[in-house]
C-alpha positions in Angstrom: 54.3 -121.5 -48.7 54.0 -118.0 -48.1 56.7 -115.3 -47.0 56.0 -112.0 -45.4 58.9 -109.5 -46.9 59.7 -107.2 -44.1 61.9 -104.8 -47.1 61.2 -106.1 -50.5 57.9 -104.9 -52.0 57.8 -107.7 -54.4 55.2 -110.4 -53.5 58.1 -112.6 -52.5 28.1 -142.2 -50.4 18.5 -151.2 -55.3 15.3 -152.1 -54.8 12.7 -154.3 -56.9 9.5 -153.3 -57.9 6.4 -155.0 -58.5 3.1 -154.4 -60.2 -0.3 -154.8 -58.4 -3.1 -155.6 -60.3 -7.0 -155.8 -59.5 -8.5 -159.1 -59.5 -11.8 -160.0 -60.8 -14.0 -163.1 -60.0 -17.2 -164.2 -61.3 -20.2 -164.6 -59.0 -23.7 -166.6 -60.0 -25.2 -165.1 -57.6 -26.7 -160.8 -58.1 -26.2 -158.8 -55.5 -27.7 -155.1 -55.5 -26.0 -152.6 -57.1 -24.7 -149.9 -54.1 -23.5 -146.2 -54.5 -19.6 -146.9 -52.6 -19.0 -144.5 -49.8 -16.5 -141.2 -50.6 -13.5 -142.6 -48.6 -10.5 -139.8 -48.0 -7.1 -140.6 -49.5 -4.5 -139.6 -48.2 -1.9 -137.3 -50.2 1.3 -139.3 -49.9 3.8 -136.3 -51.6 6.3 -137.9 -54.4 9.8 -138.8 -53.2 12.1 -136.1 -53.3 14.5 -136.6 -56.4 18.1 -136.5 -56.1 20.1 -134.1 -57.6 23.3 -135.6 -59.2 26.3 -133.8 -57.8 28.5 -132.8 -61.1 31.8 -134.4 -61.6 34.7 -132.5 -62.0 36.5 -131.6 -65.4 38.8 -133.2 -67.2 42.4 -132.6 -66.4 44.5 -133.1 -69.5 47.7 -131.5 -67.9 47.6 -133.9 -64.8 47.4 -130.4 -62.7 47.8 -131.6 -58.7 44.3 -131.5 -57.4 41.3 -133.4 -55.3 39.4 -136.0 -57.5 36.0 -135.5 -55.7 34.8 -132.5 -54.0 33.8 -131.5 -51.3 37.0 -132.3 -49.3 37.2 -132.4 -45.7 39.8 -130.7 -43.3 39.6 -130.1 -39.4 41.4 -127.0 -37.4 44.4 -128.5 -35.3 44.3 -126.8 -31.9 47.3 -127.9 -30.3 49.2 -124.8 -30.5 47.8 -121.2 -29.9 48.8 -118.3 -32.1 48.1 -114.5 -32.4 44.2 -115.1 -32.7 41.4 -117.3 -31.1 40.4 -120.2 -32.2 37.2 -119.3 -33.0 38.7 -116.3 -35.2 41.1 -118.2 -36.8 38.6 -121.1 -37.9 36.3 -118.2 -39.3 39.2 -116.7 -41.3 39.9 -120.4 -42.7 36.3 -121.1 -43.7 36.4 -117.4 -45.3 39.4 -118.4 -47.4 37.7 -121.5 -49.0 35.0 -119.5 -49.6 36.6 -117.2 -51.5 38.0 -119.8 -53.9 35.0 -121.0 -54.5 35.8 -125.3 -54.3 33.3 -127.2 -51.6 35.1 -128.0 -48.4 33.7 -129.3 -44.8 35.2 -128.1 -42.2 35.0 -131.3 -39.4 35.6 -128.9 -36.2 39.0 -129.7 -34.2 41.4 -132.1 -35.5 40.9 -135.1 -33.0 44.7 -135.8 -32.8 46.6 -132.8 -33.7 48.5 -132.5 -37.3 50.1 -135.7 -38.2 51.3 -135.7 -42.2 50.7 -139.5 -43.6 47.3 -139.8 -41.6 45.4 -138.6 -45.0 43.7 -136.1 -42.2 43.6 -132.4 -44.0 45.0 -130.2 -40.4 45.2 -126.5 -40.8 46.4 -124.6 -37.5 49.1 -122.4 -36.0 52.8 -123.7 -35.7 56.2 -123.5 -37.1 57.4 -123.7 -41.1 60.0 -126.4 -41.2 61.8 -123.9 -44.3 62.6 -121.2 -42.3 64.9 -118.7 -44.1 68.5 -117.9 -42.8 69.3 -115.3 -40.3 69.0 -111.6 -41.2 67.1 -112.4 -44.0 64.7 -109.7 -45.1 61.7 -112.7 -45.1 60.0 -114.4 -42.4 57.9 -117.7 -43.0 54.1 -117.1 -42.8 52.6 -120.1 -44.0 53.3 -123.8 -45.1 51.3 -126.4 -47.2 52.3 -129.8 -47.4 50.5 -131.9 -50.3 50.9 -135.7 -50.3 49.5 -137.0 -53.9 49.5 -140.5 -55.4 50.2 -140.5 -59.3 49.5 -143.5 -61.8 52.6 -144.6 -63.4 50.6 -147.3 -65.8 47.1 -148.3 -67.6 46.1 -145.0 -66.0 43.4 -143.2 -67.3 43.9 -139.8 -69.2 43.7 -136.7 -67.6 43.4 -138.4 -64.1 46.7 -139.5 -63.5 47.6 -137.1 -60.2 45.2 -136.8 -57.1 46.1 -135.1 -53.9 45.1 -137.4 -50.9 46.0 -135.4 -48.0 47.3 -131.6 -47.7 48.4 -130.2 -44.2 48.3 -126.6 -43.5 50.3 -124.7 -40.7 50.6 -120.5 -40.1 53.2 -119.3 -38.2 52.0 -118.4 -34.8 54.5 -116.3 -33.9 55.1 -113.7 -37.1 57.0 -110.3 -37.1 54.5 -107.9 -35.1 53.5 -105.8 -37.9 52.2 -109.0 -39.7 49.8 -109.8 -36.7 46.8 -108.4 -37.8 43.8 -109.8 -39.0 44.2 -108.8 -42.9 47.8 -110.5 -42.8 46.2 -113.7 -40.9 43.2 -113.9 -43.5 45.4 -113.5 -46.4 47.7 -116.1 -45.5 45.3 -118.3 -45.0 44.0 -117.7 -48.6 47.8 -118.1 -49.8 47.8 -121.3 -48.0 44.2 -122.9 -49.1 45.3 -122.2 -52.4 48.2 -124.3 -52.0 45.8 -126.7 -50.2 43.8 -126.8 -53.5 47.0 -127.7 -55.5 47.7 -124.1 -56.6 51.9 -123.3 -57.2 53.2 -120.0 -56.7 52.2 -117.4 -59.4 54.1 -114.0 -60.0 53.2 -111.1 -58.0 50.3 -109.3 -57.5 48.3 -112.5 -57.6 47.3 -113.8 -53.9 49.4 -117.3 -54.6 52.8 -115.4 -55.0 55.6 -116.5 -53.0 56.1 -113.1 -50.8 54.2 -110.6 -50.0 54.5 -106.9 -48.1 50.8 -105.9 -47.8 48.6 -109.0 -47.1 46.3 -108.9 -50.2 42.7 -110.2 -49.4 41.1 -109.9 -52.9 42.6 -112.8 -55.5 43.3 -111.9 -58.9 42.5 -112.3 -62.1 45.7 -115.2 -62.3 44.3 -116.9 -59.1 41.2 -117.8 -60.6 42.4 -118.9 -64.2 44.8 -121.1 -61.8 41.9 -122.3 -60.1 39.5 -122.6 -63.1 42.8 -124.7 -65.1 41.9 -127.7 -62.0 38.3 -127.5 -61.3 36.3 -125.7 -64.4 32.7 -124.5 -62.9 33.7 -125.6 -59.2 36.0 -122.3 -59.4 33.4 -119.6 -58.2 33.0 -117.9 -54.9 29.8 -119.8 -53.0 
């Protein structure tokens, strides 16, 4: 989750093979010798070879994250907010991007956000944890993660897996927050979370408020990142 502080300036998816041989038979009877014909064979090119896609590191500190990458989400249209869908899908495939972890974007969701459908949504709405009136801070984004975690015979370091994480941006913010900096960098708050990222102190993208919409992640973000998905942590 992800607050915009409108006073504070603290960043609130086998086969057999056989061998073929020649056969030769034995004839009594000679037959002239004859120069074969130059027949054309045709160049059948090699199959191409797979390249394995590498597994993720081990996690020794049961950190939340996915198991296997890439992971899928889809862009919930049911409610309009301050930009187009278009935009706003460009800003959320910009976001993963910038963290670096392989995700598919599967177009629109098919039936809106539903948490429990193990469906990743990301759109416009409205935070459930809104903060009390007259509060300096206004809600701009919420993540929620469901994860499953072994409780026995589990195997180390893979104890805690996320299985679905739902992401909504308020579509209504304070005025001065409607821009596309403030959308973009929520977004990047929020895909973090999405990624299994907590909150980190200020000024690192993934703290918990924020005054001036940073777009560039720091040096904290990725050592966060790195912690849950070693070489998978790089910009593509």
């Amino acid at each position: 989750m992800l607050a915009f502080a409108t006073i504070a300036a603290s960043l609130a998816g086998c086969g057999a093979a056989s061998d073929v041989r020649d056969r030769i038979s034995g004839n009594s009877t000679p037959h002239p010798t004859r120069t074969p014909e130059p027949t054309s064979t045709p160049t059948v090119p090699p199959p191409p070879t797979a390249t394995p896609t590498p597994s993720l590191p081990a996690n020794p500190l049961d950190l939340n994250r996915w198991n296997s990458v890439p992971v899928h989400y889809c862009i919930d249209t049911s409610e309009a907010g301050f930009a187009s869908a278009a935009d706003f899908a460009s800003r959320v495939a910009r976001a993963f991007a910038a963290w670096g972890v392989p995700v598919v974007g599967d177009g629109p969701c098919a039936g809106g956000s539903v948490n429990g459908d193990k469906i990743n949504e990301i759109g416009f709405g409205t935070p459930t944890n809104q903060p009390p009136p007259g509060s300096h801070v206004t809600e701009a984004g919420e993540t929620s993660t469901t994860y499953s975690e072994c409780t026995s015979g589990c195997t180390p370091g893979d104890r805690v897996k996320l299985v679905e994480a739902d992401v909504v941006i308020e579509s209504e913010p304070p005025r001065q927050f409607r821009t596309r900096d403030c959308l973009y960098s929520t977004l990047l708050h929020e895909t973090g979370h999405f990624l299994g990222l907590d909150h980190l102190p200020a000024p690192a993208v993934m703290a918990a408020e924020t005054s001036d919409c940073p777009t560039e992640l720091t040096a904290a973000d990725r050592a966060a990142l790195l912690m849950r998905y070693g070489h998978w942590a790089m910009p593509q």
